[in-house]
C-alpha positions in Angstrom: 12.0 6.7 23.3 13.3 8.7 20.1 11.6 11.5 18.6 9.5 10.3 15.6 7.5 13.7 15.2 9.2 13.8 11.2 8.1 9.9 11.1 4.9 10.5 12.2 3.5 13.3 9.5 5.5 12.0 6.7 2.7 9.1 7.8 0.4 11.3 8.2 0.9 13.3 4.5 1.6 9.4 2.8 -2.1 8.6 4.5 -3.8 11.2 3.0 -1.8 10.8 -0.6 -3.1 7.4 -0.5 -6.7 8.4 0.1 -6.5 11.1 -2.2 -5.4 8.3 -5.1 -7.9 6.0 -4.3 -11.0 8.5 -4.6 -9.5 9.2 -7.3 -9.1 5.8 -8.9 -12.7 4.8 -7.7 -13.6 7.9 -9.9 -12.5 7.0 -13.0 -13.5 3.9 -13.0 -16.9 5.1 -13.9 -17.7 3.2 -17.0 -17.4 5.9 -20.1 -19.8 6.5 -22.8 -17.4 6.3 -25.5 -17.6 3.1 -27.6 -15.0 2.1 -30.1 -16.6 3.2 -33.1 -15.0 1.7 -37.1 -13.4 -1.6 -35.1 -13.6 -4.7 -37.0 -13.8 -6.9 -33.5 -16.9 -4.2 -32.2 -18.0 -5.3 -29.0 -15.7 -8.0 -28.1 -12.9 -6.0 -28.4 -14.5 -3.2 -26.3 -15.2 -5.8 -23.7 -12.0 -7.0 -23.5 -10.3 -4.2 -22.7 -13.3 -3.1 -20.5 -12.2 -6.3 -18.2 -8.4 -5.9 -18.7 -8.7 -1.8 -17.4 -11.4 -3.0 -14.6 -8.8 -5.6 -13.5 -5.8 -3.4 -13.7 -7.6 -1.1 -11.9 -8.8 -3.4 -9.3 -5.0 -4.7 -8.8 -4.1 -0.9 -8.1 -6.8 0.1 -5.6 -5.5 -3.2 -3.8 -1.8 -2.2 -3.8 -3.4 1.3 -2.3 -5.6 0.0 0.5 -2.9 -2.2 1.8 -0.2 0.4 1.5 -2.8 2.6 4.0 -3.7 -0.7 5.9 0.1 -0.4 7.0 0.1 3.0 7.7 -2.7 3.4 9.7 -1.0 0.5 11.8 2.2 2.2 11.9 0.3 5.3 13.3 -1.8 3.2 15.5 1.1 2.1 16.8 2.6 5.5 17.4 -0.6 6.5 19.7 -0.2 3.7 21.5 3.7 4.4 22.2 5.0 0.9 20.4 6.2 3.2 17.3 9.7 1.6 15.8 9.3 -1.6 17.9 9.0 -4.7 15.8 5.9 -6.9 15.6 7.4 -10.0 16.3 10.4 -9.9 18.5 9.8 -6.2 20.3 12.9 -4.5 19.9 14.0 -1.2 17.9 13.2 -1.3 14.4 16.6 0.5 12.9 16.6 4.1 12.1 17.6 3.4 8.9 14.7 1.1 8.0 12.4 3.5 9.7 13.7 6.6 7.7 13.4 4.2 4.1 9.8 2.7 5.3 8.3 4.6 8.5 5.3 2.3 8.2 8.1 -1.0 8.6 6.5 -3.3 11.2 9.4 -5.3 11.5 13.1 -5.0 12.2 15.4 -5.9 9.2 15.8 -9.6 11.1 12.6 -10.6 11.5 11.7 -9.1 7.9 14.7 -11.3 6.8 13.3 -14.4 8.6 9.7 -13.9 7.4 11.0 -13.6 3.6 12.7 -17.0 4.4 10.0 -18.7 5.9 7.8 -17.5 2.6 10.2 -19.3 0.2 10.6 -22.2 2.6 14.2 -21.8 3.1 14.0 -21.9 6.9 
């Protein structure tokens, strides 16, 4: 099996990036106390861009928990010894991919079939 010690804490490190973003995130989204004062929309405004931040904000903190969902399989899968095998078909994810996304679950073929399965050109 190859060495994947540098994979493995670059995981590590990404994991507790992403954790340290999200805490992050949840804390500012703590509603503030300012209110737009001198605007001739008042309120409406204010609540408009009160939904448009929460849902921006929202979208992100989804990008971030599935970004850590991936890697805490990819080191899952390193405890378990089935590090840089692919999900689907078993066989070595390539270096490459590995080195450019160490949390890759799939080997560039199967990643290539699943993309065209999704746009139904299979």
């Amino acid at each position: 099996m190859a060495d994947f010690s540098k994979l493995y804490r670059r995981l590590k490190k990404e994991k507790i990036q992403l954790l340290e973003r999200l805490e992050q995130l949840r804390a500012s989204g703590q509603p503030l106390a300012e209110r737009r004062e001198g605007s001739p929309f008042g309120k409406r405004e204010e609540e408009a861009n009160g939904a448009f931040e929460l849902e921006k904000r929202l979208a992100l903190e989804k990008g971030l928990r599935e970004s850590l969902s991936e890697i805490e399989r990819a080191l899952q899968k390193y405890d378990t010894g089935t590090y840089g095998l692919c999900d689907s078909c078993g066989q070595p994810i390539e270096q490459a991919r590995l080195e450019a996304l160490p949390q890759a679950s799939l080997c560039l073929g199967c990643k290539t079939r699943q993309k065209g399965d999704a746009k139904g050109t299979r």
